[in-house]
N, C-alpha and C positions, 0 to 999 in steps of 0.2 A: 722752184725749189722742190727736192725731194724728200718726201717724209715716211719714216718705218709706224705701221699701221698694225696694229694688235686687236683682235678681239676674241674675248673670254669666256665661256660658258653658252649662255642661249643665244649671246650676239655671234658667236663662233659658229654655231650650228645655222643661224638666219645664211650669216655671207657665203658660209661653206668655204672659207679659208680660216686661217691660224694667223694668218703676219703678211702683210701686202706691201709694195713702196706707192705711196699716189703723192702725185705731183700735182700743185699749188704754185699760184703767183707768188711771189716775194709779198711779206707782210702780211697775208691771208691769219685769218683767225681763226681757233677752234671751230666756231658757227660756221666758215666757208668750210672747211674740213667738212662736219657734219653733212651739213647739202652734199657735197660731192658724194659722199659715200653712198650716201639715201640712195642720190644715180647710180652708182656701180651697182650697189645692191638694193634691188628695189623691197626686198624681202624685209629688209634694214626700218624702212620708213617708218612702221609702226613703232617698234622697238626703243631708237634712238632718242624723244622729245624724253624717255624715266630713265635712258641709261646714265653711267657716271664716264667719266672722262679724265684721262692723268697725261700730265705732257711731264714726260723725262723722271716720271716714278714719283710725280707729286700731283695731287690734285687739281684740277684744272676748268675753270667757267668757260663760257659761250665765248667772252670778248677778250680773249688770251691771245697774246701776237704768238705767232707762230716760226720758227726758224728752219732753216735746209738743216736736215739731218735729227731736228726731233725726233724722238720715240713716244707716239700715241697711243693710247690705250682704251679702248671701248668697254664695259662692263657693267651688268645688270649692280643694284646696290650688292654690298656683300653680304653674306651668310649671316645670321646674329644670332639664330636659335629663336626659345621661346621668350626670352624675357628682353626682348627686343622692345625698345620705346620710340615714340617720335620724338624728332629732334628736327626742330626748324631754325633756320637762321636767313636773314634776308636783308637788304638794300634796298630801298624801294623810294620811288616818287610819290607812291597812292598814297590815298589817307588811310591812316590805321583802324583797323576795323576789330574793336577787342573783341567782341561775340563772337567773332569767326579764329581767330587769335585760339583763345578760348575752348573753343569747340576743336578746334586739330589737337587739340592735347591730351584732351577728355577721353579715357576709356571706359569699359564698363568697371571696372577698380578704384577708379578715381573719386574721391569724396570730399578733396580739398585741390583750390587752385589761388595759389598765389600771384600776385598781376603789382609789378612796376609799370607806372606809366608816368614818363616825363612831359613835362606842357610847357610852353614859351611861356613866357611869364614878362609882364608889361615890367615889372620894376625889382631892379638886382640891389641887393646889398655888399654884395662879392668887391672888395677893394673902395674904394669911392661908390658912395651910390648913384644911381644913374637910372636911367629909362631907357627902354627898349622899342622898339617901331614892330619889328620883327627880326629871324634870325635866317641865316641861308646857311644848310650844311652841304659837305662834300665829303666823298668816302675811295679810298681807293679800295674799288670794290672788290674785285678778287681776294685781296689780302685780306680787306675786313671779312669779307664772310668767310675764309680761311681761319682766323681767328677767332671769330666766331662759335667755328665747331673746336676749337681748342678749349673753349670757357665752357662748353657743352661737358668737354669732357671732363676736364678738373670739376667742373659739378658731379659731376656720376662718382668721380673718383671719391669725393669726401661725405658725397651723400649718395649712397648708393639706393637708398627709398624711394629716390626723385622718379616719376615715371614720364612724362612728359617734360620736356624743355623748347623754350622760345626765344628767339631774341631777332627781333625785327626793329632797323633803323629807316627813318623818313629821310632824305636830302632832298634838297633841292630850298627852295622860299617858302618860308613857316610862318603863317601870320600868327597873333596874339592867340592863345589860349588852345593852341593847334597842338595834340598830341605829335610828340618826336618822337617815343622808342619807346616797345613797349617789349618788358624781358615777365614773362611767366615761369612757372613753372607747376607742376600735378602732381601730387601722392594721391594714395591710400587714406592719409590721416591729416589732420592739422600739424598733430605734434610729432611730424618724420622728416624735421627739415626743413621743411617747403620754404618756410619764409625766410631762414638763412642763406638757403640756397636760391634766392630770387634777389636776394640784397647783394650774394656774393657774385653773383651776373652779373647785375648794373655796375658794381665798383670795380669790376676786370676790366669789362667794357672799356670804361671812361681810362683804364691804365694803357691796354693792351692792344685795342683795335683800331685801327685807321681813321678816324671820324674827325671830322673839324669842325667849328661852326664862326659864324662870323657876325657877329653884335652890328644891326643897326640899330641909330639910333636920332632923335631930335639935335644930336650936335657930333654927327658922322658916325661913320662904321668903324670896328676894328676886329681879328679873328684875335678867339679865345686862345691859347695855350697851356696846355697844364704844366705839373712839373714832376710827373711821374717818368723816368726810363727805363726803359726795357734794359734786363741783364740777360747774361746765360739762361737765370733759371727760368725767364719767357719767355723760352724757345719751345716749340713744340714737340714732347718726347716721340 
């Protein structure tokens, strides 16, 4: 398949083109995309593992199937100025590590850090009570961390104070007492926010982002459902 290849700013100046067509197998993903490139332009190599990627004018992960006649897009992050924060969002198998969580968020300004952190929990009261073994989650990842940065942003929007933002999901087999998700967030102060804007993380989350998890237990498994759905207004402006 044929794909239209774009790159932007410092990646434009590396390949020394504007817009290429490069040709891919059928099915290839972003990440085979990448490597190819690396080869055409060897210049590329370093640059590529921090740029950003957009397939068809929408952002776009490593493991993105790709189709004949995409439009690709290579580019360093974008411009933000000075009052530019971190913003982390992530899907992971690791175990959560909150000191290091913690510390990405932390500036020299920061004097308050507010930290959700969800734990498997041996025994539910939610509908009939019951016991837990452990829990297995699944995430469709590209969209959740799409979403992700969507809850990032409506934070900044109502709390413009907020200086760091986090929201990191575990999947996979979670035994007992195993951190699952942990959403932070960083000011200036105590009282600028922070902690509404860390509650109002976790409860986007649980409304908006792709995440499942599935109850095992001493008399079988069943997966959770909630009963929140998305309308218009949780579309991403």
């Amino acid at each position: 398949m044929q794909l239209s290849v774009l790159y932007f700013a410092t990646l434009r100046n590396l390949s020394g083109v504007k817009q290429e067509t490069v040709e891919l197998s059928d099915g290839s993903t972003l990440e085979a995309l990448r490597r190819r490139i690396a080869e055409l332009h060897p210049a590329l190599a370093e640059a590529l593992p921090s740029a950003l990627a957009s397939v068809n004018r929408e952002f776009a992960f490593l493991d993105h199937a790709l189709g004949g006649g995409d439009e690709i897009a290579f580019f360093p992050p974008v411009s933000g100025g000075e009052n530019e924060f971190p913003t982390i969002f992530r899907i992971t198998e690791n175990p959560l590590d909150l000191n290091d969580l913690v510390a990405e968020i932390t500036l020299p300004s920061t004097g308050a850090v507010c930290v959700f952190t969800g734990v498997v929990r041996a025994r539910t009261a939610r509908g009939q009570a019951h016991e837990t073994l452990r829990l297995e989650y699944e995430a469709y990842q590209p969209m959740a961390e799409e979403k992700m940065r969507q809850v990032a942003q409506e934070i900044r929007q109502r709390w413009p104070t907020v200086e760091g933002i986090a929201m990191v999901q575990r999947v996979g087999r979670l035994e007992l007492g195993t951190p699952t998700v942990l959403i932070a967030c960083s000011a200036s102060h105590r009282d600028t926010g922070v902690f509404e804007a860390a509650r109002y993380g976790i409860d986007r989350l649980k409304q908006i982002v792709p995440i499942w998890k599935k109850e095992v237990g001493p008399n079988g498994e069943s997966w959770v459902e909630g009963a929140y759905r998305p309308g218009p207004e949780d579309l991403q402006a």
